[in-house]
Each structure stands twice: as C-alpha cells, then as structure tokens.
PDB file with SEQRES, HELIX, SHEET and CRYST1 records, atoms N, CA, C and O in Angstrom:
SEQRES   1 A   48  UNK UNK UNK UNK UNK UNK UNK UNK UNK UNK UNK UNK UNK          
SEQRES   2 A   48  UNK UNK UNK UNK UNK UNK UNK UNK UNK UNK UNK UNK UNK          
SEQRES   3 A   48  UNK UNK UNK UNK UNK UNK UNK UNK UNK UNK UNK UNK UNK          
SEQRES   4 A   48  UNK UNK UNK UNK UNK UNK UNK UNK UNK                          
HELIX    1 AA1 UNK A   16  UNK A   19  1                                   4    
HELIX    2 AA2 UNK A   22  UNK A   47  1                                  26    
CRYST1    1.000    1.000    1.000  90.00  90.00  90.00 P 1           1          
ATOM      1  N   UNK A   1     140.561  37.440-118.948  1.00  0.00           N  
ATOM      2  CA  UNK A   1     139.219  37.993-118.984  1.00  0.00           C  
ATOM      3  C   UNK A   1     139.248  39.292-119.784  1.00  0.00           C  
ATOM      4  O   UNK A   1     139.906  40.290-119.492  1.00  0.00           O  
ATOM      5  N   UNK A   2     138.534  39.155-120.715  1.00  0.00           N  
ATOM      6  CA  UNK A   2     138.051  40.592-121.795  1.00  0.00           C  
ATOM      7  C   UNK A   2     136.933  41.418-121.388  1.00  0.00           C  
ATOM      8  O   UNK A   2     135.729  41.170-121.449  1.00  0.00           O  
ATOM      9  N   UNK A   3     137.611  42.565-120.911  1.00  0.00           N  
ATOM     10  CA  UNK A   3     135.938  43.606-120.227  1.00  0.00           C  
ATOM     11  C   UNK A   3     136.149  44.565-122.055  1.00  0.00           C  
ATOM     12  O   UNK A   3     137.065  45.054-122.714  1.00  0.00           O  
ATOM     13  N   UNK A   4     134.298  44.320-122.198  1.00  0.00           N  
ATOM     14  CA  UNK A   4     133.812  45.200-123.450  1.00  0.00           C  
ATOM     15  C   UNK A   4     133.158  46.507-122.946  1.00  0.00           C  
ATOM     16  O   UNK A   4     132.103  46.499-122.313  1.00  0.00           O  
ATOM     17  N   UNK A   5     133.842  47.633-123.262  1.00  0.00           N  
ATOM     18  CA  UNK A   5     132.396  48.662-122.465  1.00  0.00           C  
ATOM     19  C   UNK A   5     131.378  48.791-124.015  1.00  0.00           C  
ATOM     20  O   UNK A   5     132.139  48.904-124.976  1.00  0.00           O  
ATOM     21  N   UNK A   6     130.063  48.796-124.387  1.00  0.00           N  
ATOM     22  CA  UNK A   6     129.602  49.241-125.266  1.00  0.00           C  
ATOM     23  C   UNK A   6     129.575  50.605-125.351  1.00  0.00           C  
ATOM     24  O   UNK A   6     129.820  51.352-124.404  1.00  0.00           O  
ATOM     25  N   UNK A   7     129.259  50.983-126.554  1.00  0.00           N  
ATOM     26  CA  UNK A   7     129.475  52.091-127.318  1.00  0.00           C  
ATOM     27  C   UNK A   7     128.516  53.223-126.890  1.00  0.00           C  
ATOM     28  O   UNK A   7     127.445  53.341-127.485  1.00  0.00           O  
ATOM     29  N   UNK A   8     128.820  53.990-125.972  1.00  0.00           N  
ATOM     30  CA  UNK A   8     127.948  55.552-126.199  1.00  0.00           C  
ATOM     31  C   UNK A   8     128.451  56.818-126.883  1.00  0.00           C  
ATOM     32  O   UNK A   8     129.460  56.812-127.589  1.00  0.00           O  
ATOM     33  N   UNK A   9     127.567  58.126-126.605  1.00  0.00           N  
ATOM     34  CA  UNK A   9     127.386  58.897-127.086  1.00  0.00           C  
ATOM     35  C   UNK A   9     128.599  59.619-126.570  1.00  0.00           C  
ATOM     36  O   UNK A   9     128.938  58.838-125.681  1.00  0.00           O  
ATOM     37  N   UNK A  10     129.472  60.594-126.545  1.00  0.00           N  
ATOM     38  CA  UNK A  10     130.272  61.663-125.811  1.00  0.00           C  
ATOM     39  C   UNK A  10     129.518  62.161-124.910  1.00  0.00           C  
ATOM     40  O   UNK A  10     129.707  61.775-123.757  1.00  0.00           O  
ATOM     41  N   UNK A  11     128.568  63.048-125.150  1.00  0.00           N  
ATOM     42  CA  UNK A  11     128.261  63.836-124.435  1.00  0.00           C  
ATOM     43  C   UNK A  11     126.884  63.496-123.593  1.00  0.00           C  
ATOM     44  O   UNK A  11     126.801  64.045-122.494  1.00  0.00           O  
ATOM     45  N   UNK A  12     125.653  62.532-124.054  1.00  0.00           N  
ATOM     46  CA  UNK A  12     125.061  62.428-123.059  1.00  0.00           C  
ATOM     47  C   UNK A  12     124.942  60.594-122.510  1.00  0.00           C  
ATOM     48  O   UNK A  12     124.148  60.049-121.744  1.00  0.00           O  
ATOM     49  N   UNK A  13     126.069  60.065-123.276  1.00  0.00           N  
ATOM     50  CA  UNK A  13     126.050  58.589-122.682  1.00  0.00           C  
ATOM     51  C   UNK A  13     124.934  57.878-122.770  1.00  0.00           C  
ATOM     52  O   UNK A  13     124.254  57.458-121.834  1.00  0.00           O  
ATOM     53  N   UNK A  14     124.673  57.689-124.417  1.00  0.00           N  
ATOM     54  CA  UNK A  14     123.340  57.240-124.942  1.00  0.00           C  
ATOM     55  C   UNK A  14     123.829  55.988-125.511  1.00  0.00           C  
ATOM     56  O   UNK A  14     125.059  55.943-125.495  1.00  0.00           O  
ATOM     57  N   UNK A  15     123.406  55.214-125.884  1.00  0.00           N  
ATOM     58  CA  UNK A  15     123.764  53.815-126.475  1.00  0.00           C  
ATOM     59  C   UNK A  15     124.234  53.740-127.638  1.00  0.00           C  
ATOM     60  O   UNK A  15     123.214  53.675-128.324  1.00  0.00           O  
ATOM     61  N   UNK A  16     125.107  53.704-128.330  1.00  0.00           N  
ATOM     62  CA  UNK A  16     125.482  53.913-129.636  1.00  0.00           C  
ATOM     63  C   UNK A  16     124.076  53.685-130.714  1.00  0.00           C  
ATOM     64  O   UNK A  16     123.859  54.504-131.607  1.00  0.00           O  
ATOM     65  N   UNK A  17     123.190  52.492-130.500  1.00  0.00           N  
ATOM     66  CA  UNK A  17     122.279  52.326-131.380  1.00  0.00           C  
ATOM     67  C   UNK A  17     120.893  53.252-131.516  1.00  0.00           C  
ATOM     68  O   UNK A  17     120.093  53.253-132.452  1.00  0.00           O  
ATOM     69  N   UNK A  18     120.864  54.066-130.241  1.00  0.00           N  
ATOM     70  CA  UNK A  18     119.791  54.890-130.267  1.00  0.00           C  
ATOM     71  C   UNK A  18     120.265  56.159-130.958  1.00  0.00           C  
ATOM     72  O   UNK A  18     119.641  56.836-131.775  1.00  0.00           O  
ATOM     73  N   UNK A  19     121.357  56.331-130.528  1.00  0.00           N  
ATOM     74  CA  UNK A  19     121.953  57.519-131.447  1.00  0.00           C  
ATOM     75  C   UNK A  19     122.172  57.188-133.362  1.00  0.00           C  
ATOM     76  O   UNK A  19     122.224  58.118-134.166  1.00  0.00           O  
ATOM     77  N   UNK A  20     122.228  56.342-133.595  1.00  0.00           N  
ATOM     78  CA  UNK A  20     122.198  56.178-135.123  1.00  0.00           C  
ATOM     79  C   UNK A  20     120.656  55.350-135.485  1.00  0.00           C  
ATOM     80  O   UNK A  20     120.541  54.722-136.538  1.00  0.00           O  
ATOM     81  N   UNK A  21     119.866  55.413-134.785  1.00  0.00           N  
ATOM     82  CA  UNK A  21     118.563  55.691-134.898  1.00  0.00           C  
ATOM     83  C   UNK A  21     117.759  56.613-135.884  1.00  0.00           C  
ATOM     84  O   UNK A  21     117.020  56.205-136.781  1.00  0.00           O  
ATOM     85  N   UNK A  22     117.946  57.530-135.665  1.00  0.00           N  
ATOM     86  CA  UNK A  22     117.899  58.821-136.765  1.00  0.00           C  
ATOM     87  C   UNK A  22     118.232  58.382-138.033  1.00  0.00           C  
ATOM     88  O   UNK A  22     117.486  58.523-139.001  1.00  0.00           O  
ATOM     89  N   UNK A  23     119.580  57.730-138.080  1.00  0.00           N  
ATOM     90  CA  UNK A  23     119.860  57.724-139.205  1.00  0.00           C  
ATOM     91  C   UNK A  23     119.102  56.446-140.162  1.00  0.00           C  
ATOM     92  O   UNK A  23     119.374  56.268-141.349  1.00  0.00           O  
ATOM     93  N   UNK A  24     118.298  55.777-139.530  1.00  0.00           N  
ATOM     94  CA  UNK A  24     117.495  54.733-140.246  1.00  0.00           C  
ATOM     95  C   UNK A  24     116.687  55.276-140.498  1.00  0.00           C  
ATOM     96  O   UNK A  24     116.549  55.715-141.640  1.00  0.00           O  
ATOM     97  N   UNK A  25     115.699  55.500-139.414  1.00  0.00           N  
ATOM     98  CA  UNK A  25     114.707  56.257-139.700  1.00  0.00           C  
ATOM     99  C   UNK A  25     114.546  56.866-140.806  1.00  0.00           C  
ATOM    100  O   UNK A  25     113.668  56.539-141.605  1.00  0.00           O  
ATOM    101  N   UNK A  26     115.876  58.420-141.117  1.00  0.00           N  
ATOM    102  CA  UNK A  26     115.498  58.980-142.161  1.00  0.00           C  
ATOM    103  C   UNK A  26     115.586  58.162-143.527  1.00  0.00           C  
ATOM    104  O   UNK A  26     114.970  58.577-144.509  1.00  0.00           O  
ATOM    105  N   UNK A  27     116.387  56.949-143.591  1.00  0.00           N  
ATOM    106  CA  UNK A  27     116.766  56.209-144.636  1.00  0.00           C  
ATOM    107  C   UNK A  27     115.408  55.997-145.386  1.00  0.00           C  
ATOM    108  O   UNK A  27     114.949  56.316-146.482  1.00  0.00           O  
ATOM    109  N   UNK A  28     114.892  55.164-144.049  1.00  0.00           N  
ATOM    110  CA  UNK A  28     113.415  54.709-144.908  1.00  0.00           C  
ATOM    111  C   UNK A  28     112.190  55.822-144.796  1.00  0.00           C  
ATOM    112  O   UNK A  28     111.046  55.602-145.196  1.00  0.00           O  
ATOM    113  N   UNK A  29     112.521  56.743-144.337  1.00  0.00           N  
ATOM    114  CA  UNK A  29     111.351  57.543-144.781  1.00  0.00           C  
ATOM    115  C   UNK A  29     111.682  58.151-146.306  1.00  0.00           C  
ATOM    116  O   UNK A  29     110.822  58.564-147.084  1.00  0.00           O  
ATOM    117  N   UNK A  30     113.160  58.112-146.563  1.00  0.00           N  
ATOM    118  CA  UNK A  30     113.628  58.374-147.782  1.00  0.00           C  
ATOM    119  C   UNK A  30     113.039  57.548-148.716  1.00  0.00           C  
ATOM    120  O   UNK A  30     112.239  58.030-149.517  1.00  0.00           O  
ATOM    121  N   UNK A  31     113.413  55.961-148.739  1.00  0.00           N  
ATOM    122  CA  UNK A  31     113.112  55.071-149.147  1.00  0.00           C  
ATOM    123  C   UNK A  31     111.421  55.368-149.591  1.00  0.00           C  
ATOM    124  O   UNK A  31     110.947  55.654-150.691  1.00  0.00           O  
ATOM    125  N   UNK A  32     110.888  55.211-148.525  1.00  0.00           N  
ATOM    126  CA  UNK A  32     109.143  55.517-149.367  1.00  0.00           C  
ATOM    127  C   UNK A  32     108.792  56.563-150.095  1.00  0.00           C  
ATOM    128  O   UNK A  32     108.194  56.500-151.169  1.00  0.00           O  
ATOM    129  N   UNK A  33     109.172  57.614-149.503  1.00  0.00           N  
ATOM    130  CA  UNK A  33     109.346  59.165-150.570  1.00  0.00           C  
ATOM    131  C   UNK A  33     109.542  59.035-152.034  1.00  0.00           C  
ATOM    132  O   UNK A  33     109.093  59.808-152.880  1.00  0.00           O  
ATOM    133  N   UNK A  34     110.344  57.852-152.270  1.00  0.00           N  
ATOM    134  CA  UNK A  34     110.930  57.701-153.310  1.00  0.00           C  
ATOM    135  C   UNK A  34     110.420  57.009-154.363  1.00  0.00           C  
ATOM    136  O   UNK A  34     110.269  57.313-155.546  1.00  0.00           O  
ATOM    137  N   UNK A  35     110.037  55.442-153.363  1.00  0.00           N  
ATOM    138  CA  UNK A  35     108.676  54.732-153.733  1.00  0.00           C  
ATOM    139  C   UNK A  35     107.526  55.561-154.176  1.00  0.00           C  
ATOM    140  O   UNK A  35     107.327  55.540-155.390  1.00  0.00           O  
ATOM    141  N   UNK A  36     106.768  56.247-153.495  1.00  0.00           N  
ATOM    142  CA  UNK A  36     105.580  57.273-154.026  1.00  0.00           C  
ATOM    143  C   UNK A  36     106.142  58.087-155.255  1.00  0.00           C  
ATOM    144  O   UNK A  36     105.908  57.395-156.246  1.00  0.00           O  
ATOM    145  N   UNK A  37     106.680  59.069-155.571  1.00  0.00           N  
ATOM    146  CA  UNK A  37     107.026  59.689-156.045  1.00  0.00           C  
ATOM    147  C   UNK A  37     107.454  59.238-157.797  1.00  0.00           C  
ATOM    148  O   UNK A  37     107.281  59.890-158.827  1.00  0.00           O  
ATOM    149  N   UNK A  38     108.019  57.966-157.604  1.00  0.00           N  
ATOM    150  CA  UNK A  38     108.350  57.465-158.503  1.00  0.00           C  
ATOM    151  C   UNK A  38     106.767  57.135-159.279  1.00  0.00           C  
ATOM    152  O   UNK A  38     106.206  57.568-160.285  1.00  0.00           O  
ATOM    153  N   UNK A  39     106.405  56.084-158.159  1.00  0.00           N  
ATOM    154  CA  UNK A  39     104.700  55.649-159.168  1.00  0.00           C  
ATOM    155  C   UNK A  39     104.254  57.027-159.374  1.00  0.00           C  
ATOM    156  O   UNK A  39     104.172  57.197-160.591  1.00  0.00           O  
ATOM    157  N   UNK A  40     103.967  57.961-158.816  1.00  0.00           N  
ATOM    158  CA  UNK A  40     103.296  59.334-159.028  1.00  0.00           C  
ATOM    159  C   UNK A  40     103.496  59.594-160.307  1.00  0.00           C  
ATOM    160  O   UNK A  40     102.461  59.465-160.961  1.00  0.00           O  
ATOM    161  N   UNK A  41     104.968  60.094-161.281  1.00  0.00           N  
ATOM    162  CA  UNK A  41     105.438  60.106-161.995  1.00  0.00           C  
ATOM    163  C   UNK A  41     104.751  59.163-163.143  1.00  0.00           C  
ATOM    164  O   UNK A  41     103.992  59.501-164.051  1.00  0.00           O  
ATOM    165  N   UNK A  42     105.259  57.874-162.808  1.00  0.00           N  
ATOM    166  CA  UNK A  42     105.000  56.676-163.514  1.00  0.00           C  
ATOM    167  C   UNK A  42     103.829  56.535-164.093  1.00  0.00           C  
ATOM    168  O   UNK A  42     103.901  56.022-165.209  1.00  0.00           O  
ATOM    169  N   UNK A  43     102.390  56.913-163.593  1.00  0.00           N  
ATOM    170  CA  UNK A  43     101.281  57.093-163.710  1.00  0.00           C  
ATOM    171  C   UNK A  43     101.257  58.624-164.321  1.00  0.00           C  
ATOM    172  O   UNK A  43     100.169  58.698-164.891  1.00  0.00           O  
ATOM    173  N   UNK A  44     101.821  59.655-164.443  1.00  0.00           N  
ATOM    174  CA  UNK A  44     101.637  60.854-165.190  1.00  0.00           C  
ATOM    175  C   UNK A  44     101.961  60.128-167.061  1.00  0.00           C  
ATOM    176  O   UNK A  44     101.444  60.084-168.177  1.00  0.00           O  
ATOM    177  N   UNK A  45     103.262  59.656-166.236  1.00  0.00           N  
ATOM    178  CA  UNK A  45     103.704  59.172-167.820  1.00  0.00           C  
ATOM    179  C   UNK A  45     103.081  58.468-168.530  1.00  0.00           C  
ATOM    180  O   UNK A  45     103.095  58.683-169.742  1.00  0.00           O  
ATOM    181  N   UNK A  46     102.313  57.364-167.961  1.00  0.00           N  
ATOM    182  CA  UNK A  46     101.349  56.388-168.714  1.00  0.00           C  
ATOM    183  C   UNK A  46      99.985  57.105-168.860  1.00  0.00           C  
ATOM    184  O   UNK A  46      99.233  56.559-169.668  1.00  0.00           O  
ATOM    185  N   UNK A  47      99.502  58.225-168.244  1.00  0.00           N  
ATOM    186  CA  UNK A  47      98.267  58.665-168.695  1.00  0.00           C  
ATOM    187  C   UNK A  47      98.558  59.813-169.690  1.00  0.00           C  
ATOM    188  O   UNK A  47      97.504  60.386-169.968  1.00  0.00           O  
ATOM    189  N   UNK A  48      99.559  60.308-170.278  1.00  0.00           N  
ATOM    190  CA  UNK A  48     100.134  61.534-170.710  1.00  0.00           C  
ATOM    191  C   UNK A  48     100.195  60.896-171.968  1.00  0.00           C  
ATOM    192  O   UNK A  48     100.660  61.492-172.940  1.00  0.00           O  
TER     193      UNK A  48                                                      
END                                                                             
C-alpha cells in the first residue's frame, strides 16, 4: 500500500494549487495586457 500526502504550503498548509494560483492569474492578466497593447500600437501604426 502507497500513502500519497498532497502537496502544501510550509507555513500555512494550503494546497499546493491554491498557492500557485497567483501565479496563473498573473500569467493571463499578462497575457491580455499584451493582447491590448499590442492592437493599441497596431492601430497607431496603421492610422500614422
């Protein structure tokens, strides 16, 4: 018999996946930032 413990935090014994939570999050808020920004641009350049 194989006992798995899943993965927490050190210090407040959070679930490994809620803790790298954050790190998606900021991914895709990156991700759209980037999206906008780009057409923003894209549209300066074609009306310029």
């Amino acid at each position: 018999m194989v006992y798995q413990k899943s993965q927490t935090t050190p210090v407040f014994k959070l679930p490994w996946y809620l803790s790298q939570s954050s790190l998606f999050v900021g991914s895709v808020a990156l991700v759209f930032y980037l999206i906008r920004d780009f057409v923003k641009d894209y549209q300066k350049f074609i009306n310029a």
